[in-house]
Structures are given as structure tokens and as C-alpha cells.
C-alpha positions as CSV (number, residue, x, y, z in Angstrom):
1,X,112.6,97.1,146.2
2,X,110.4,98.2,143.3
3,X,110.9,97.8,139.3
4,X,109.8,99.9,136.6
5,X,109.2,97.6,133.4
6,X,109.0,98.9,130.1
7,X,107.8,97.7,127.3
8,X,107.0,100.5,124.7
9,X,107.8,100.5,121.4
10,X,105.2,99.4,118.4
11,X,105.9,96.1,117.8
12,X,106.9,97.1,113.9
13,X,108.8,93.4,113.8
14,X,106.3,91.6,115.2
15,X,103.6,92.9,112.3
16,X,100.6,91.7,111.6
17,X,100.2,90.2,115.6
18,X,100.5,94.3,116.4
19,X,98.4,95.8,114.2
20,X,95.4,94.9,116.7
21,X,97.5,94.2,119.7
22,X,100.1,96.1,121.5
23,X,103.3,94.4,121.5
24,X,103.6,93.4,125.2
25,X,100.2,91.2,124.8
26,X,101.3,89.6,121.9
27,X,101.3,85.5,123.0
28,X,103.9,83.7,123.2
29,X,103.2,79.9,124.7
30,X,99.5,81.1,125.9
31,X,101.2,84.0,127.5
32,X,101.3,87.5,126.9
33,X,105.2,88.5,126.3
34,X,105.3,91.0,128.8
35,X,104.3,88.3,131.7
36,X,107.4,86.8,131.4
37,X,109.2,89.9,132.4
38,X,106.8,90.6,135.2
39,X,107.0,87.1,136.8
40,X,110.8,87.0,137.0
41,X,110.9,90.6,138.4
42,X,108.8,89.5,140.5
43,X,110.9,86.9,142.2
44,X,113.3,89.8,142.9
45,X,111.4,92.6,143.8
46,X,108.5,93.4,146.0
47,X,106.2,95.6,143.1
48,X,106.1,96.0,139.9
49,X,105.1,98.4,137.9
50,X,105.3,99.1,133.7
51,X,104.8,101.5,131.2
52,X,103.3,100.3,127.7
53,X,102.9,101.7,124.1
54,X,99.3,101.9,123.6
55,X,97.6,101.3,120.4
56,X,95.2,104.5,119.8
57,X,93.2,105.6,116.9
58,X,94.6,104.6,113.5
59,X,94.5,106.3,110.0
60,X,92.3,105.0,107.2
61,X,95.2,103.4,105.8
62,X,96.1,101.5,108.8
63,X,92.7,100.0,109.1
64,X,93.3,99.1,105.7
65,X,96.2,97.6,106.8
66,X,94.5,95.7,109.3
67,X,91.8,94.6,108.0
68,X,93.1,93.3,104.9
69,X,91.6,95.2,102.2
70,X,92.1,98.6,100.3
71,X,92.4,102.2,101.4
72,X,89.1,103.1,99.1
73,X,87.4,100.2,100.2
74,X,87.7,101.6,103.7
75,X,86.5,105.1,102.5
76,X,84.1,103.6,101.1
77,X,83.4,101.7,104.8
78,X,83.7,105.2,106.5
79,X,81.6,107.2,104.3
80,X,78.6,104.4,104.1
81,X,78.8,104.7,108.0
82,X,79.1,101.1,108.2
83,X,82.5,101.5,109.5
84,X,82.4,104.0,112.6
85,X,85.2,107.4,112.6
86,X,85.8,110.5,114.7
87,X,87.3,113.3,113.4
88,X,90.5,114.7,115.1
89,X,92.0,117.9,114.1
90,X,90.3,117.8,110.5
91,X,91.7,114.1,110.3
92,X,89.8,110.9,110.0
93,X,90.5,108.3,112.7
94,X,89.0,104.8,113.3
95,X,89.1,104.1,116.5
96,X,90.6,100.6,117.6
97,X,88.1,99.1,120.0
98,X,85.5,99.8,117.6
99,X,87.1,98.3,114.6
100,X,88.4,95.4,116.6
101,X,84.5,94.6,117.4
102,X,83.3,95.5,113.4
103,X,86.2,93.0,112.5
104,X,84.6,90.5,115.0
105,X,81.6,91.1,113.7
106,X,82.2,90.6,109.7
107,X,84.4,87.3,111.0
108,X,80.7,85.9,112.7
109,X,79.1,86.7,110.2
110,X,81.5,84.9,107.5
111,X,81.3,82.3,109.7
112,X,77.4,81.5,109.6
């Protein structure tokens, strides 16, 4: 027998863990959520398989969001290039892996 887990939605409850990190990764005793789901299907079934919100590109506003600080602050980020952006139907989009990694970045270098 085979199982079809899902676990899509944007994790709007669980904000500010989802801002950066799609719900069913989201820890939960050194876990991600959606492994406890998987384990005990698991026990019952032969495969498993899943389907999972992604996170994709946000907004200006949402890196805002994210990163703590203001929407002109970001513009500001995006326009000095320091902050990287693609441009998607005439819209401005940060992409997530690459503000994960500028966030990362700023936190070493607060750090030193």
C-alpha cells in the first residue's frame, strides 16, 4: 500500500518560524514536523510519498517582514544592489535562497 502525505498550506500560525521555512520543516523536538507524519505512515504502508507548500520568491515587503526592518530600508537594499532581485512580470522579487544566505551573512558579520 502507498500514502500520499500532505502538508501544504503556509504555515500563517506558525509566523515568524515560516517566514524562512516552509511549514513542514519547522522543528519540533530536533525534528522537522512533517517527519513525524512520515515515520508513522511508514509503519503502515510500504511508500510514501508528499506534496509540500514551497516557499518561492517574496515581495519587498515580505523580506521586510523577514528580515526585521522596513519596507524603504529594503528598497533602499535592492536599489544599492547589496540586496540581490529579479524582476517577474514588471514586479520586484527577492529570491529566498539568496536572502536566506545575505541574512546569514549580515548575522557573521554582527557576530565578529
Amino acid at each position: 500500500m502507498k500514502a500520499y502525505l500532505l502538508a501544504a498550506g503556509k504555515g500563517s500560525r506558525l509566523q515568524p518560524l515560516t517566514n524562512l521555512l516552509p511549514k513542514p520543516l519547522v522543528p519540533f523536538l530536533n525534528h522537522p514536523l512533517v517527519s513525524y507524519q512520515h515515520y508513522n505512515l511508514l509503519a503502515h504502508v510500504e511508500q510514501v510519498r508528499g506534496a509540500a507548500h514551497a516557499l518561492e520568491d517574496g515581495r519587498p515587503i515580505e523580506a521586510a517582514e523577514a528580515i526585521g526592518i522596513g519596507r524603504s530600508k529594503v528598497y533602499e537594499l535592492l536599489a544599492s544592489g547589496e540586496l540581490p532581485s529579479i524582476r517577474i512580470g514588471g514586479s520586484v522579487r527577492v529570491p529566498l535562497e539568496q536572502l536566506r544566505a545575505w541574512i546569514e551573512k549580515k548575522s557573521a558579520e554582527a557576530g565578529q
